[in-house]
VOVOFI-101612 format. One line per field, with one value per residue: residue in three letters; x, y, z negated of N, C-alpha, C, O in turn. Coordinates in pm, whole numbers. Atoms other than C-alpha are relative to their C-alpha. Layout:
# VOVOFI-101612
code c(ALA:...) $
n.c1 c(X:...) $
n.c2 c(Y:...) $
n.c3 c(Z:...) $
ca.c1 c(X:...) $
ca.c2 c(Y:...) $
ca.c3 c(Z:...) $
c.c1 c(X:...) $
c.c2 c(Y:...) $
c.c3 c(Z:...) $
o.c1 c(X:...) $
o.c2 c(Y:...) $
o.c3 c(Z:...) $
***
This chain:
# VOVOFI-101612
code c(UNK:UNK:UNK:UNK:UNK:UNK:UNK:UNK:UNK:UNK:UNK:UNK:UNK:UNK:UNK:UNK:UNK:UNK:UNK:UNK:UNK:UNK:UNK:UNK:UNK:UNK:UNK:UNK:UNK:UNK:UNK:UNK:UNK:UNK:UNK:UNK:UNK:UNK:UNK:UNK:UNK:UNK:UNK:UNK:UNK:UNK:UNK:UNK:UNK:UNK:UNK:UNK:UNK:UNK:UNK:UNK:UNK:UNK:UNK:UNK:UNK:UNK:UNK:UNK:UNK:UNK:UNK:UNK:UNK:UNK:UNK:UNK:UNK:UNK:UNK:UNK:UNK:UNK:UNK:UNK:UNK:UNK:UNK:UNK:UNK:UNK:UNK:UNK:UNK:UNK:UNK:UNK:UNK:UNK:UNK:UNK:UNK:UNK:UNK:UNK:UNK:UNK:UNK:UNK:UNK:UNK:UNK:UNK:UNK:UNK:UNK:UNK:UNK:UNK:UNK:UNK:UNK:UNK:UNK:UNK:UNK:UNK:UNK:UNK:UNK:UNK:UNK:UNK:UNK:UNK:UNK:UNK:UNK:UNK:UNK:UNK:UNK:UNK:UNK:UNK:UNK:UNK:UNK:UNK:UNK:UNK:UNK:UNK:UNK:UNK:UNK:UNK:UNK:UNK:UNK:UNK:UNK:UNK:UNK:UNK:UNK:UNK:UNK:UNK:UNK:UNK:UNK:UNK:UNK:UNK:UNK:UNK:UNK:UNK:UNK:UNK:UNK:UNK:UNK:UNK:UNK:UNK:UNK:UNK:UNK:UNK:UNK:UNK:UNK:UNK:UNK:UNK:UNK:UNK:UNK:UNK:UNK:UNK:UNK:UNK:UNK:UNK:UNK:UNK:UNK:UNK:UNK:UNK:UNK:UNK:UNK:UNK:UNK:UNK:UNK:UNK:UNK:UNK:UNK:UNK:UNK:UNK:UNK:UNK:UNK:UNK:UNK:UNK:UNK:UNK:UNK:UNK:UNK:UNK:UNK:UNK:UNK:UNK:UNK:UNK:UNK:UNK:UNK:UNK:UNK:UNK:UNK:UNK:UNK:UNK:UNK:UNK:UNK:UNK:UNK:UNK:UNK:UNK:UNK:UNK:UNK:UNK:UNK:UNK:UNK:UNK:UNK:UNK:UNK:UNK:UNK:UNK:UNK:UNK:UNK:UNK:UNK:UNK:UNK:UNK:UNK:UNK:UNK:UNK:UNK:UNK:UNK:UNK) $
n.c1 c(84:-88:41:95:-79:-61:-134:-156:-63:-233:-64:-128:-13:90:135:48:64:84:104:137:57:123:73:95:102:-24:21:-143:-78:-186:-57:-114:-46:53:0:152:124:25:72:149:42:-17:68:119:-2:-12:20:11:40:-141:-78:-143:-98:-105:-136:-70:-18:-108:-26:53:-85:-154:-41:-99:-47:5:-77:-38:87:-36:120:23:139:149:-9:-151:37:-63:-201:-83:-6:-68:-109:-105:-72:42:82:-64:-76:27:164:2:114:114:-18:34:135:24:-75:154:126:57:-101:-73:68:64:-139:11:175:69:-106:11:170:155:19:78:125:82:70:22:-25:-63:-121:-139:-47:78:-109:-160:-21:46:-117:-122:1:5:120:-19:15:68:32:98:42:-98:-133:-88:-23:-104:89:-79:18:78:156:55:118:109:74:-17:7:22:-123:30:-29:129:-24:-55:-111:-29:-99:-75:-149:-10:-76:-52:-110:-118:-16:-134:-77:66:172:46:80:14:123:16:82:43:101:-33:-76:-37:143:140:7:-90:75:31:-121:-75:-114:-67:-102:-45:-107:-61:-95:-6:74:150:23:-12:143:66:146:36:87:70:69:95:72:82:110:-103:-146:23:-76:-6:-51:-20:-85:-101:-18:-21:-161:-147:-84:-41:-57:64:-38:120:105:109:-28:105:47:54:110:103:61:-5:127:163:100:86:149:-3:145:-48:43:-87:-108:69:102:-79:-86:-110:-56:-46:-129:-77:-67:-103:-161:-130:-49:-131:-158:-51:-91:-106:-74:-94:-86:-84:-45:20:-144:39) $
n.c2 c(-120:-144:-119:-64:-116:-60:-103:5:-86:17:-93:-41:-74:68:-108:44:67:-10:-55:63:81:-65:-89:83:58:120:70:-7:91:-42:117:-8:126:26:163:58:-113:28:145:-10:-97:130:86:-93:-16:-119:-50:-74:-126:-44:82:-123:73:-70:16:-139:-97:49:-28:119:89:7:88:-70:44:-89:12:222:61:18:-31:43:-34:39:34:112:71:152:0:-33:13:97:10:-112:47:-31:63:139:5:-21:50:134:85:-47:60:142:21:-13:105:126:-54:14:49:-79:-91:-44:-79:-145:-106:-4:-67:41:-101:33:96:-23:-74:56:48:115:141:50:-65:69:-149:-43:62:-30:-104:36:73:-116:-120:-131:-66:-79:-161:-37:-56:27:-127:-56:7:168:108:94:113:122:118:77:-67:-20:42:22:109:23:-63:-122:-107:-123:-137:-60:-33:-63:0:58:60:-96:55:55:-55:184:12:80:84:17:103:76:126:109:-30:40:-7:161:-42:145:20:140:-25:-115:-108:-38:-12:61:134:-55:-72:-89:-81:-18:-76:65:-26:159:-35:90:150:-24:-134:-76:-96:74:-3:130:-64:100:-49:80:120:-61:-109:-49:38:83:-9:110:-58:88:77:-85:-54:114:68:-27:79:133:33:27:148:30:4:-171:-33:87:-100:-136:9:40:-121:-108:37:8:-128:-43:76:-26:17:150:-42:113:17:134:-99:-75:53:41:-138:-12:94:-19:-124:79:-6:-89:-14:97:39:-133:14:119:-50:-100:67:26:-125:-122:30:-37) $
n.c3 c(0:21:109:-56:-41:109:-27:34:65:15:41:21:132:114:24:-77:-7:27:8:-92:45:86:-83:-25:73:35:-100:-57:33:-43:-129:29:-126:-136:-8:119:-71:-170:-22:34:-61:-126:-4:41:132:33:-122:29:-132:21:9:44:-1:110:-80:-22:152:56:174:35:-53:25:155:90:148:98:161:62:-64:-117:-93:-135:-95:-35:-115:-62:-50:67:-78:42:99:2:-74:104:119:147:15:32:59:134:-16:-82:-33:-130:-103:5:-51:-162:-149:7:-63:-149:-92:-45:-35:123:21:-124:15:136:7:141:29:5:47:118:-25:-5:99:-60:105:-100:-7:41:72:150:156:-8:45:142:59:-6:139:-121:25:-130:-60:-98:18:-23:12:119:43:-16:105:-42:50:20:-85:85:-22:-127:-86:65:-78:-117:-63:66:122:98:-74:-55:-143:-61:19:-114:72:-73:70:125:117:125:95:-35:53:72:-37:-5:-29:-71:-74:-153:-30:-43:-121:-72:-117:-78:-148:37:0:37:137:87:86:138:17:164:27:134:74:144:107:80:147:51:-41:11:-69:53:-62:-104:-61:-84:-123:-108:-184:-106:49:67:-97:-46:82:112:66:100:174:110:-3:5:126:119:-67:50:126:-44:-149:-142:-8:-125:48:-36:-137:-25:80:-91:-139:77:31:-113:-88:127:-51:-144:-21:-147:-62:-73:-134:-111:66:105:83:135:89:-83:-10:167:21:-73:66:131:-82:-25:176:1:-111:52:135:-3:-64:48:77:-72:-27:141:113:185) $
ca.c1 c(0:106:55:-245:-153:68:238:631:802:1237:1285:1629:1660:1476:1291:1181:1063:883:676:538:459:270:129:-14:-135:-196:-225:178:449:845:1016:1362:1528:1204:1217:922:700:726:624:280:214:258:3:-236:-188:-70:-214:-38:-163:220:520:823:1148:1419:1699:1815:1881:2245:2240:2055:2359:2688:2870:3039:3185:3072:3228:3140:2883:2847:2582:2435:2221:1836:1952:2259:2254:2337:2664:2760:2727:2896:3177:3260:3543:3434:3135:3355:3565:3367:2973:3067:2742:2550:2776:2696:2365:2344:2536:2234:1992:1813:2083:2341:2104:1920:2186:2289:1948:1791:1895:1905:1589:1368:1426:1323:1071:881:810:830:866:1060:1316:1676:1793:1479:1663:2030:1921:1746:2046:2292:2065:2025:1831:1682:1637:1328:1258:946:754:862:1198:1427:1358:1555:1351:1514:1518:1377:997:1025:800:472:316:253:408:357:632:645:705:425:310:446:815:1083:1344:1674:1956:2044:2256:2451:2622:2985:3010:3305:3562:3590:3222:3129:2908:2661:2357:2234:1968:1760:1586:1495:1695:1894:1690:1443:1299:1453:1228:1332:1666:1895:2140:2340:2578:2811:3060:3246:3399:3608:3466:3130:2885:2908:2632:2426:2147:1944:1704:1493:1346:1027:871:612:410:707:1134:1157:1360:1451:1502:1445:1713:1969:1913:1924:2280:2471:2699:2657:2901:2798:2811:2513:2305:2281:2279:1991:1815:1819:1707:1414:1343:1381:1116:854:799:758:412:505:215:222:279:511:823:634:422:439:573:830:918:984:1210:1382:1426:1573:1819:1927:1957:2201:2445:2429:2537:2802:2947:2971:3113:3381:3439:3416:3754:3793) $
ca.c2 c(0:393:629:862:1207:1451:1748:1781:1987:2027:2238:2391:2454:2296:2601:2570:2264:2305:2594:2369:2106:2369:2558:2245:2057:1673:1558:1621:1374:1384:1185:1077:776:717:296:257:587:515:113:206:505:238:23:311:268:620:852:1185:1531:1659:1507:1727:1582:1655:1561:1919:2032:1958:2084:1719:1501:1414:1241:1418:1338:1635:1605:1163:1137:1093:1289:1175:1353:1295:1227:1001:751:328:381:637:529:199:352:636:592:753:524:211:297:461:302:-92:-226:44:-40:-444:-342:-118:-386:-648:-374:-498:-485:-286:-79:14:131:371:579:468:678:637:904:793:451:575:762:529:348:23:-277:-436:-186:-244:137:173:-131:-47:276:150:-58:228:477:737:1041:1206:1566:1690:2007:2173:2530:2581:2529:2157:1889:1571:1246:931:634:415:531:700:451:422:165:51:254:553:826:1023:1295:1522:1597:1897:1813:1681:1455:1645:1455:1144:1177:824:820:678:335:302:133:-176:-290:-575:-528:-723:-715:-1112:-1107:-1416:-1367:-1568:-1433:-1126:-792:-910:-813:-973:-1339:-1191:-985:-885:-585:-618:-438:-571:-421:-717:-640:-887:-1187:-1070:-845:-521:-340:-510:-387:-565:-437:-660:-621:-732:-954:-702:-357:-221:-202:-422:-329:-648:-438:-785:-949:-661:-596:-997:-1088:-816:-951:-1270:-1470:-1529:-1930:-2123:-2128:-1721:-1702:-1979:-1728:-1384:-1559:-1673:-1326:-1141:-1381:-1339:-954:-1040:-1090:-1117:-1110:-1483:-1411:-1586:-1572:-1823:-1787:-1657:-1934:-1992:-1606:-1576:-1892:-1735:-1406:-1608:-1735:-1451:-1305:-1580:-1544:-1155:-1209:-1472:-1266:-932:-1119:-1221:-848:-680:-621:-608) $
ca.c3 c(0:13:-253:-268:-158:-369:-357:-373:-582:-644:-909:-977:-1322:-1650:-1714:-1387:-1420:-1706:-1615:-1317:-1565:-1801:-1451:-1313:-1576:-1655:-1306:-1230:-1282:-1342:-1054:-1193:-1012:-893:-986:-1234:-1101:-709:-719:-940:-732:-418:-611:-700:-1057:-1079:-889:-955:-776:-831:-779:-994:-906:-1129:-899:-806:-1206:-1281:-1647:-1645:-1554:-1707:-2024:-2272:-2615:-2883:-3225:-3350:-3069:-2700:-2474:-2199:-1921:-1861:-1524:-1525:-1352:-1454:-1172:-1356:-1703:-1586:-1397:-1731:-1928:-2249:-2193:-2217:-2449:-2741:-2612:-2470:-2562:-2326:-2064:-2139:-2111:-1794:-1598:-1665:-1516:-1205:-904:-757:-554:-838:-1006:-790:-836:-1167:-1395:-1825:-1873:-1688:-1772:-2151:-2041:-1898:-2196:-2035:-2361:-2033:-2024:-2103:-2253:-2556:-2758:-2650:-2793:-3110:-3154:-3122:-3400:-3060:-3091:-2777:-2670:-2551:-2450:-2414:-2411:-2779:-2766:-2797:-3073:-3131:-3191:-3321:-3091:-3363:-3348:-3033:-2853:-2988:-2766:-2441:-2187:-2455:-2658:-2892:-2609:-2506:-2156:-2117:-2235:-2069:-2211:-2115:-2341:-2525:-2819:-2976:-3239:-3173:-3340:-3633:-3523:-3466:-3454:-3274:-2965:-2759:-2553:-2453:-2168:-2059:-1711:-1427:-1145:-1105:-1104:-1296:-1630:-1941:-2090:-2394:-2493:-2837:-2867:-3167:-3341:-3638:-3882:-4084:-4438:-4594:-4413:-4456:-4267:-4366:-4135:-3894:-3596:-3423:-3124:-2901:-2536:-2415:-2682:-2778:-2665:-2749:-2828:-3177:-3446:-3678:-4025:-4222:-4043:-4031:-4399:-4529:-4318:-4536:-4724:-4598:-4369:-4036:-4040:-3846:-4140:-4186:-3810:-3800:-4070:-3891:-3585:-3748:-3922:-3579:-3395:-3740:-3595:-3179:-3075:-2691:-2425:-2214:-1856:-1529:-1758:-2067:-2331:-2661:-2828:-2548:-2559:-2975:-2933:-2687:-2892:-3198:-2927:-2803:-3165:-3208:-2895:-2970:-3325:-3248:-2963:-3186:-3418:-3179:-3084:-3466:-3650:-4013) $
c.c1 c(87:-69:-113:68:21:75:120:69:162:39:158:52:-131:-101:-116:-115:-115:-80:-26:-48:-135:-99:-115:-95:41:45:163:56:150:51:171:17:-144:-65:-103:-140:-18:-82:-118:-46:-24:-177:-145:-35:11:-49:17:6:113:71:142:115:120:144:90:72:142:65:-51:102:98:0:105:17:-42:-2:-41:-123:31:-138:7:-117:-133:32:127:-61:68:120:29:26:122:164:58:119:33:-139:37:88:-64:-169:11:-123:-109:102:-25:-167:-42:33:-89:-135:-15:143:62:-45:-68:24:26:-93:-41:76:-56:-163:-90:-16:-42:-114:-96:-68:-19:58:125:153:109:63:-102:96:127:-31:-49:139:104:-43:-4:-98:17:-68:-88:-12:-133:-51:17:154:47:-96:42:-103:98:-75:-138:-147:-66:-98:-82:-117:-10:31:1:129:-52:17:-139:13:13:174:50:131:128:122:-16:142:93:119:114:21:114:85:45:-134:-21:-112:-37:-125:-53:-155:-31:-75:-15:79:70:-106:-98:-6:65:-170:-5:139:55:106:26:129:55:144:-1:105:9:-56:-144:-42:-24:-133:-16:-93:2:-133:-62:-110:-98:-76:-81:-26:94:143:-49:144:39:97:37:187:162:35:38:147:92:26:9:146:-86:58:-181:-136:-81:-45:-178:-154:-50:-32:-139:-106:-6:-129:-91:-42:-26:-110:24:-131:53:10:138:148:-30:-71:16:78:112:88:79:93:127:100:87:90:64:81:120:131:4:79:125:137:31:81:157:119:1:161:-9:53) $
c.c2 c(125:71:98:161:124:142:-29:96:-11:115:1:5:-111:101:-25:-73:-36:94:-77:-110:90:64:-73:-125:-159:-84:13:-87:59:-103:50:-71:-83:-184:-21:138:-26:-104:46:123:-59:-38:83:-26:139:13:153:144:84:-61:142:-90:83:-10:98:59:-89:3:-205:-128:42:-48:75:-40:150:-84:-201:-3:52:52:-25:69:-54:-143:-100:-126:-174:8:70:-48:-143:2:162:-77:15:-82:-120:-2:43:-59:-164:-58:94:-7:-167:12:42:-84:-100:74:-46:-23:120:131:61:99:110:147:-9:105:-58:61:-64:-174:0:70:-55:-120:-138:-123:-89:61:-38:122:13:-111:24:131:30:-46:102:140:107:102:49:92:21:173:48:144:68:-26:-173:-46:-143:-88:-88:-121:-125:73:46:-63:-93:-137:-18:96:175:43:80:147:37:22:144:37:-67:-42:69:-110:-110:-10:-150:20:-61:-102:-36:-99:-107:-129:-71:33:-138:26:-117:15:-114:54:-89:-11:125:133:-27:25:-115:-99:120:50:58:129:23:34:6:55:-147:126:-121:-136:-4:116:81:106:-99:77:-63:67:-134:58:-98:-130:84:117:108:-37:-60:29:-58:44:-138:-67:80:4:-179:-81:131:-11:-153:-16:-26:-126:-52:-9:150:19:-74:102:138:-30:18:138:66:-54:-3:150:2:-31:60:-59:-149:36:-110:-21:-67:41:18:-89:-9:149:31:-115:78:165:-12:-24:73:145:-60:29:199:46:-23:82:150:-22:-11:152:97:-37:62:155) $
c.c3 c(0:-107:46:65:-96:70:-77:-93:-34:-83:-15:-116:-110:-39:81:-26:-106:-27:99:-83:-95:145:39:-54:-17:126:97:-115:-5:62:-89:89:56:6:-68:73:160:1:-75:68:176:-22:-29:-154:-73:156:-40:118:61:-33:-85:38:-31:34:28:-150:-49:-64:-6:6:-84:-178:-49:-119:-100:-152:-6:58:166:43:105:28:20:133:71:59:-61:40:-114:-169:17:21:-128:-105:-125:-15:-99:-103:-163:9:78:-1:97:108:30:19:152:31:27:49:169:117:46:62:-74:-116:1:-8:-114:-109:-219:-68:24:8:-184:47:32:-108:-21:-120:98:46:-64:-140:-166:-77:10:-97:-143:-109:-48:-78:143:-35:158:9:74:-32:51:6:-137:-10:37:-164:63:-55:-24:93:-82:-38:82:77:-91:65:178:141:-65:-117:-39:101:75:164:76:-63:74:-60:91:-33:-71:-110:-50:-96:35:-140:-80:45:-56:-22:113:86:60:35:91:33:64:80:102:83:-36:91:-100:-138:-119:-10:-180:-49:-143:71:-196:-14:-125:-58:-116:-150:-46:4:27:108:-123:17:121:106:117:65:91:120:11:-66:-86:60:-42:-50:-175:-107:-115:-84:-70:40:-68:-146:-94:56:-83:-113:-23:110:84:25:56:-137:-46:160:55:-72:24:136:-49:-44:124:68:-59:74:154:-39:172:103:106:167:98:-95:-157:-96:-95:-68:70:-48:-180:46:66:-115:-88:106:25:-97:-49:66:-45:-113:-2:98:-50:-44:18:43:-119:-18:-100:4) $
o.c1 c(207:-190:-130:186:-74:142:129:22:217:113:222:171:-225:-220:-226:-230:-210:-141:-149:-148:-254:-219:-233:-188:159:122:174:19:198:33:217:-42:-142:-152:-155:-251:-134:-200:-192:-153:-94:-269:-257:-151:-46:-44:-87:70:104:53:185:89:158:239:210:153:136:179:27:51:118:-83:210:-85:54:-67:27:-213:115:-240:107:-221:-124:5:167:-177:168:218:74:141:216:250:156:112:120:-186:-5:128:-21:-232:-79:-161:-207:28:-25:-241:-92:-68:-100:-243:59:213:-1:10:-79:-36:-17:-66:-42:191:-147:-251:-177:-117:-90:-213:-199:-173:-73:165:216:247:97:88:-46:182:180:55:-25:178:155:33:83:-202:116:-186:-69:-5:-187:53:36:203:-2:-149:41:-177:205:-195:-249:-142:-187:-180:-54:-212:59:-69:25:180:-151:12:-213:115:-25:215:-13:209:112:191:-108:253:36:239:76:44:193:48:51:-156:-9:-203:43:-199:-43:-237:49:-171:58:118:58:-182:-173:91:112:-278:-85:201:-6:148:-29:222:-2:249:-87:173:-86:-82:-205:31:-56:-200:72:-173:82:-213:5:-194:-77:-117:-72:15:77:156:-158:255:37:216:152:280:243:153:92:190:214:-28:73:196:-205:171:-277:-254:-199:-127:-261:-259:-161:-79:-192:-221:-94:-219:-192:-159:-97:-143:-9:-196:170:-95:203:195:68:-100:134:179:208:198:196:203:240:215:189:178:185:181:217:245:103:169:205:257:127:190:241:242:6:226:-71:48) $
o.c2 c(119:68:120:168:168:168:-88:198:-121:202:-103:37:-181:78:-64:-30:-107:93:-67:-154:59:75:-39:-189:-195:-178:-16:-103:154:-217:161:-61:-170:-228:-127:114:-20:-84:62:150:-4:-12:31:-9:167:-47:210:163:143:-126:247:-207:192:33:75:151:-198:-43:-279:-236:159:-48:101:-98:221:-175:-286:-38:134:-4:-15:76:-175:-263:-136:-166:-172:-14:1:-23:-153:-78:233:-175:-45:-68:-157:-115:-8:-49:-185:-117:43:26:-202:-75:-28:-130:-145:15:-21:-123:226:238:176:198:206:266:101:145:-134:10:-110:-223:-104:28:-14:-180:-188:-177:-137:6:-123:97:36:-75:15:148:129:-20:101:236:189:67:57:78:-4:222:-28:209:190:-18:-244:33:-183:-44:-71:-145:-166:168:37:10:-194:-192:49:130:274:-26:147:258:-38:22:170:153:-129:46:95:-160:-106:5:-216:43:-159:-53:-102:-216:-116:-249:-13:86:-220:74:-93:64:-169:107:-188:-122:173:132:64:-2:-220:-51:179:-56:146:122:77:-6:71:15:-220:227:-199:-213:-88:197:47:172:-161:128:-108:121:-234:148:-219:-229:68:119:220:-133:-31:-12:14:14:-153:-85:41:1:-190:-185:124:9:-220:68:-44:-133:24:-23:183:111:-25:115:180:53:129:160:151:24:-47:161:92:-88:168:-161:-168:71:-204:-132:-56:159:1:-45:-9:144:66:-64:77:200:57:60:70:216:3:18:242:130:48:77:208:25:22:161:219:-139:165:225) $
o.c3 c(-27:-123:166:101:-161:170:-185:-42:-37:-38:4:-109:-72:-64:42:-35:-75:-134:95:-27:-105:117:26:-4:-10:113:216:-231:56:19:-118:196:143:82:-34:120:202:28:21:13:261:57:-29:-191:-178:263:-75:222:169:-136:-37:13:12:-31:13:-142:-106:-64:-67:-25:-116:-269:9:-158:-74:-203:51:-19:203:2:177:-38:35:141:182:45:-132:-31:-206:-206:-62:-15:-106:-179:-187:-128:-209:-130:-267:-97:160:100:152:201:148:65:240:82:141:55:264:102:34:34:-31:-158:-62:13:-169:-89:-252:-137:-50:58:-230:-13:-21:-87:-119:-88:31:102:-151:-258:-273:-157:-101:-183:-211:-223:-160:-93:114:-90:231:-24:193:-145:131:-2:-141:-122:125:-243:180:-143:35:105:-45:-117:100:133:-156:9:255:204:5:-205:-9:48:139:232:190:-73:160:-99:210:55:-153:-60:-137:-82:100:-251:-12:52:-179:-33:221:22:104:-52:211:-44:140:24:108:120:-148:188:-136:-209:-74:25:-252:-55:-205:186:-292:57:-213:-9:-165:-161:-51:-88:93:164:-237:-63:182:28:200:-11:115:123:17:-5:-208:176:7:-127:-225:-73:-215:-91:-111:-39:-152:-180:-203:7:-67:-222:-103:185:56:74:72:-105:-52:165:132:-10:-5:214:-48:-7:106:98:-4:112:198:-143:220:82:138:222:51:-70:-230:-111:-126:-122:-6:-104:-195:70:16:-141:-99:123:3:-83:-91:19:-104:-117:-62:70:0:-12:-65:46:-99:6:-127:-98) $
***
């Protein structure tokens, strides 16, 4: 199918762009990379009267380090997040995650924003960014505020961001050194959405964990943030019987919907698994 019919818009500037969001109302959209808003605008799921595309505004782009955190643009893109080297060096588990997004072409164009923005439980970026404590930057006709990752998405497809703001920045804390990173990703093929996905993140003291988080993709209406587990592994070792333990607690809060990738009980097993290999492989990468 084709989309219904829209006007175009290219602002220049963030101001810009959001006086055409306050000018024209509910029935305008923000076009970032374009990968989650194009295909339902295809299927006539969306059908918006205004298209804004935020591509021209190049305050919206780029990675910088300010003081013990790392900003990133609305508008970056997965290449570039993959191909920075303050990414990789002070953020490894959001480069372990972009690289598991969809496919090379994808890439290229998608960009970190409006992969939060869309809200999508399916997305890769809301738990990388749960995991990683992120706050993100919207601004809006009063001014900026910063939201924390953890709450940001309220349900299906839905944020804490109003419709006439416009997510500009995300914020991450830089991870103490050496913490343990991973982000473990069961799908069926490549491109496609995750079965069911961990990002975890582990500080070790003295044999023991010290700090733990734990984020999950796609086994619920939205990102999943497994407090119990995080909070009953510290000060444990990490031997197969805690490990067996915060799986367990992580798959008590999905409630994933049953669809071509299995059904709920299949999907919670899967989450405890990949709870497991996320653990096992920070583990591997933490130093005391």
């Amino acid at each position: 199918m084709t989309p219904a019919a829209f006007e175009y818009h290219r602002p220049g500037s963030v101001a810009d762009a959001l006086h055409l969001l306050g000018s024209l109302g509910p029935d305008a959209k923000l076009l970032a990379g374009g990968h989650s808003l194009l295909p339902m605008m295809k299927l006539r799921f969306a059908q918006p009267s205004h298209l804004i595309d935020l591509g021209r505004i190049a305050d919206l782009r780029g990675i910088a380090q300010v003081g013990n955190e790392v900003h990133i643009g609305a508008m970056t893109t997965e290449h570039d997040l993959l191909h920075s080297p303050l990414v990789a060096e002070k953020l490894p588990l959001l480069v372990e995650g972009a690289s598991q997004i969809s496919d090379p072409q994808v890439r290229y164009k998608g960009t970190i924003g409006g992969d939060i923005s869309h809200g999508d439980p399916g997305n890769d970026h809301p738990a990388l960014m749960i995991a990683l404590d992120a706050w993100f930057v919207l601004a809006g006709p009063k001014g900026e505020r910063s939201v924390r990752a953890d709450g940001y998405f309220i349900g299906l497809y839905s944020t804490q961001a109003q419709p006439d703001e416009i997510l500009t920045k995300i914020r991450v804390p830089i991870p103490a050194a050496g913490t343990g990173w991973s982000y473990q990703k069961l799908k069926r093929k490549t491109g496609d959405f995750a079965t069911a996905a961990a990002a975890a993140l582990l500080q070790m003291s003295g044999g023991s964990v010290g700090k733990a988080s734990i984020a999950l993709t796609n086994v619920a209406s939205t990102p999943l943030k497994a407090r119990e587990a995080e909070t009953w592994l510290v000060g444990k070792r990490l031997d197969d019987a805690s490990l067996k333990k915060a799986s367990l607690l992580a798959m008590e809060i999905c409630d994933p919907m049953p669809d071509q990738r299995g059904d709920a009980a299949y999907k919670k097993a899967m989450a405890g698994e990949m709870t497991r290999r996320a653990l096992l492989a920070a583990l591997a990468r933490a130093k005391p």
